[in-house]
C-alpha positions, 0 to 999 in steps of 0.5 A, spaced: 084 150 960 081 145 955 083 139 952 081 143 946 086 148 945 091 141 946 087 139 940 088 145 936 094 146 937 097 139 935 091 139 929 096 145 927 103 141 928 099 135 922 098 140 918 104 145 917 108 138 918 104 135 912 104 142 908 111 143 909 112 136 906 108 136 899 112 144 898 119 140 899 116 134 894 115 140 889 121 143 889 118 150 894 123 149 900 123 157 899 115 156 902 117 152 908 119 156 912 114 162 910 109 156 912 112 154 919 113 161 921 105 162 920 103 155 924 108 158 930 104 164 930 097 161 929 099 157 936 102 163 939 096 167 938 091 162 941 096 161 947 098 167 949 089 168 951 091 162 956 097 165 958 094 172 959 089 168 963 093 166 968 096 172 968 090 175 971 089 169 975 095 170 979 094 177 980 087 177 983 090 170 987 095 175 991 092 181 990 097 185 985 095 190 982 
């Protein structure tokens, strides 16, 4: 794992958090949690590669098959 997909995750946090504000300044709270929801699964589909990944790794580890 890198210290990118740490960067990247955290770059997206910034800005959903900065979306999420200027949709509450003009009155769009309606679209906050529509683009909240987008960011979770933004990050979602970058670490379940990592997961799956370590599932893998697991598995060769101990042989499971």
């Amino acid at each position: 794992m890198d210290i990118t997909l740490i960067l990247k995750v955290a770059g997206i946090g910034v800005l959903i958090s900065v979306l999420n504000m200027v949709l509450e300044k003009t009155d769009r709270k309606d679209w906050t949690g529509l683009t909240t929801l987008a960011g979770v699964i933004i990050v979602l589909g970058l670490v379940i590669t990592e997961i799956s990944t370590l599932f893998n790794t697991v598995r060769t580890m101990f042989q499971l098959y």
